[in-house]
C-alpha positions in Angstrom: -6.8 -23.1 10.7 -8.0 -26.1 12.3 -5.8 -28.3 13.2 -6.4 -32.3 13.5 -3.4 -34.1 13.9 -1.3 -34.7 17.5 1.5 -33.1 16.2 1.9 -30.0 14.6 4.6 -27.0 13.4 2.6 -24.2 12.9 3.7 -22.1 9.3 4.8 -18.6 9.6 2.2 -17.7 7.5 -0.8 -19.4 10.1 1.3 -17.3 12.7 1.4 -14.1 10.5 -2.8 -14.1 9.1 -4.4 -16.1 11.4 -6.1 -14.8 14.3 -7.3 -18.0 15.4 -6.0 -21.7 15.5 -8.7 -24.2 16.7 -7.4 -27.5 17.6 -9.5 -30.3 17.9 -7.5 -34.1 18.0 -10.0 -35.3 20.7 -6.6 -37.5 22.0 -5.4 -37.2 25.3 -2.2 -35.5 24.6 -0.7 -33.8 21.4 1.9 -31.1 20.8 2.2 -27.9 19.0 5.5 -26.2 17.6 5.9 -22.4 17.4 7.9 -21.8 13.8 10.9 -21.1 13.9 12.2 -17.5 14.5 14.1 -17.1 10.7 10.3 -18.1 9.3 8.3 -15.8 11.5 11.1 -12.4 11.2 10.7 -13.4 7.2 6.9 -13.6 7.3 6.0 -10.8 9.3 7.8 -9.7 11.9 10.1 -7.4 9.6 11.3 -5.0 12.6 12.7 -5.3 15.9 9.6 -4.6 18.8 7.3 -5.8 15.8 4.4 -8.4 17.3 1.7 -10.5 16.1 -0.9 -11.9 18.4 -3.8 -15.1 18.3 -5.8 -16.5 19.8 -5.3 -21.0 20.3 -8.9 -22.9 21.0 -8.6 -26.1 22.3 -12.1 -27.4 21.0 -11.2 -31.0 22.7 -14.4 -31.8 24.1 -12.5 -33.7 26.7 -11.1 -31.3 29.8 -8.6 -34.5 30.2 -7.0 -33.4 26.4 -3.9 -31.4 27.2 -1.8 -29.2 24.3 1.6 -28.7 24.7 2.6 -25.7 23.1 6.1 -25.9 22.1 9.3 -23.1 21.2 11.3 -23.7 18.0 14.8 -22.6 17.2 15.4 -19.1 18.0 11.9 -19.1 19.8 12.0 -18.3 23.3 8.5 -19.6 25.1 7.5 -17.4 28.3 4.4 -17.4 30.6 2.9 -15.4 32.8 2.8 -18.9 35.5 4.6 -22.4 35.5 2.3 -24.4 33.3 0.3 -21.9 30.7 2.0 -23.8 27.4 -0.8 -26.6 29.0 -3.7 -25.5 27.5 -6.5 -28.3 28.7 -9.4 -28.9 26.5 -12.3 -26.9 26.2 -9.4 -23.9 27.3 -7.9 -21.2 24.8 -5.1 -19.7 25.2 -3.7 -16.0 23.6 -0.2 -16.4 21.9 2.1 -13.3 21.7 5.3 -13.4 19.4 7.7 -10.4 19.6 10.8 -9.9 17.3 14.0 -9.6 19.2 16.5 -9.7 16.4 16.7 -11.6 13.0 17.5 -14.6 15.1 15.6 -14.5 17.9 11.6 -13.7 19.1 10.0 -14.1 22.1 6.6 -16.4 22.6 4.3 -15.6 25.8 1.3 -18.1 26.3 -1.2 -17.3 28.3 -3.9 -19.7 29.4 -7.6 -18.5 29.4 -10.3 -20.1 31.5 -13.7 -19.6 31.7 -14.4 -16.1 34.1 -17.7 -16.8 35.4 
């Protein structure tokens, strides 16, 4: 998936096949939702403990271009630090999802920058 627009809900199924989401709005800001927990436990997450992993690429050329990543209902978002649902441009990010219950799932983002 590569995503265009400033706002976006990600699908259960982009959550559930995709290993990668690219994003690439080029604006300075933009936002993107988690799905919510009923449409991730029904697309793939089938058990609790299960857990599906991606990677996000903020391809904004600009290092000024921020992505919010967002929680949905029944979506809890967690982070290793204050601030990793800020994924600047150029940045990726590695998005974790784990089924709690039928209700409920827990989202870590963690921030990647470059190592070297």
């Amino acid at each position: 998936l590569t995503a265009t627009s400033t706002a976006t809900t990600l699908t259960n199924t982009q959550v559930c096949t995709s290993n990668m989401i690219q994003w690439d709005t080029q604006a300075a800001s933009s936002t993107l939702t988690l799905p919510t927990a009923a449409n991730i436990v029904a697309g793939c997450l089938t058990n609790n403990g299960d857990h599906v992993s991606l990677i996000f690429d903020n391809v904004t050329t600009s290092t000024a271009s921020v992505v919010t990543v967002t929680a949905n209902t029944g979506v809890e978002l967690v982070g290793g630090a204050a601030g990793d649902d800020l994924i600047d441009g150029e940045n990726q990010a590695v998005i974790d999802l784990w089924r709690v219950s039928a209700t409920a799932v827990i989202a870590e983002v963690r921030e990647l920058v470059a190592a070297d």
